[in-house]
N, C-alpha and C positions, 0 to 999 in steps of 0.2 A: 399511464404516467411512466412516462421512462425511467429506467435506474439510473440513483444518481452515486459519483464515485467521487472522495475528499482526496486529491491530489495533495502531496505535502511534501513541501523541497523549498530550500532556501537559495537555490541555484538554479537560473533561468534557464541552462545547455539541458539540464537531465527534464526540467520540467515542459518545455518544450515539445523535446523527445518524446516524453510520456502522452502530452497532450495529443501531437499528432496524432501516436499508436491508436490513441484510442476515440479520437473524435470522430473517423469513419462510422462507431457504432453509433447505435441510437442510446445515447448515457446525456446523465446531464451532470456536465464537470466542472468540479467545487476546485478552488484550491487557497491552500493559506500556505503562508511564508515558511511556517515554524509547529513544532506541535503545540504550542500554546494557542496559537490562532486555530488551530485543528480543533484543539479537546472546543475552544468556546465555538466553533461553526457547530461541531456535533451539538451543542446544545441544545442550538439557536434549528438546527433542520434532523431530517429523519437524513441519514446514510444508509444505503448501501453494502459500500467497502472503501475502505480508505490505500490508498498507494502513497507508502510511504519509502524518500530517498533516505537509506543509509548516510549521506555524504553527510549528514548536519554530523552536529557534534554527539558521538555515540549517546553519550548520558540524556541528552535531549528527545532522541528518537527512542529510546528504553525508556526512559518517563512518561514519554505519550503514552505507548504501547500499556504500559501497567497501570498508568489511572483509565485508559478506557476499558481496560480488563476487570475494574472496580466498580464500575458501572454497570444496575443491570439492567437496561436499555441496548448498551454494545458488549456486554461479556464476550456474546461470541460471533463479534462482528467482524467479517471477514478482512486482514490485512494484508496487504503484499510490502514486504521490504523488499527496495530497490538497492543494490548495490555491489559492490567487488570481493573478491576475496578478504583482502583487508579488512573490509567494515564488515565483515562477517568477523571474522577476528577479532576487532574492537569489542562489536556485538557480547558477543561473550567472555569477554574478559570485563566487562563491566558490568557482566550479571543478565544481561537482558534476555525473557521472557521469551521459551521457545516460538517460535513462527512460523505453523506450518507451510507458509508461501514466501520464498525468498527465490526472487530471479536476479541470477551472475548478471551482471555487466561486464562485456558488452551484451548485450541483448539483442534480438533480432525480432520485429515487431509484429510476428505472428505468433512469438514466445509469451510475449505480454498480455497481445489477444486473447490469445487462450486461455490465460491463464484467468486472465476478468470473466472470461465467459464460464468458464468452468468456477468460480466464485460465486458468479450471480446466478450459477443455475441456467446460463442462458444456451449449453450446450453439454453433452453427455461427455466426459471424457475415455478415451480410447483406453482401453485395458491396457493395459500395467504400463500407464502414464502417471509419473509421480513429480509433482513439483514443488522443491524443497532445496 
């Protein structure tokens, strides 16, 4: 059974992008609008990891992130925030919950790859490769 990954962007350009990156692999790709659609898919199936865009409204993408950190099914279910400097900025100015994996925008889609695969376990990563 393939890995499956919750894609989460309220913006069809970044979601897209994401999907492309990552349809080459063998994944089976979720995605919901908004993190409210996100928290009730996790309900509803087993994830993975979830790839989550920055772009939505900060307070929205840090609400996801801390009720599925509340959960202990997804405590410690791998996340990627997608996003710019900016929404990094936002990010923490609104309090939101460190995250190991955050990839800048723009992104280059072997950045992404890796980084899911190094996620899901599906490849070793190279020594003192950090992605943050």
């Amino acid at each position: 059974m393939p890995k499956s990954i919750c894609i989460v962007s309220n913006q069809p350009g970044p979601l897209q992008l994401i999907r492309f990156s990552l349809n080459m692999q063998k994944l089976e790709l979720l995605e919901a609008g908004d993190g409210l659609a996100a928290f009730e898919l996790l309900a509803r199936r087993q994830v993975d990891l979830v790839v989550l865009d920055a772009k939505q409204p900060p307070a929205t993408a840090v609400e996801f992130v801390r009720r599925v950190r509340k959960t202990d099914k997804y405590a410690d279910l791998p996340i990627i925030v997608v996003g710019c400097h900016n929404d990094r900025k936002a990010w923490l100015e609104v309090g939101g919950p460190v995250v190991p994996y955050w990839l800048n925008r723009p992104f280059r889609i072997s950045e992404i790859q890796s980084m899911v695969e190094n996620c899901l376990g599906l490849s070793q990563p190279e020594a003192g490769v950090m992605f943050a």
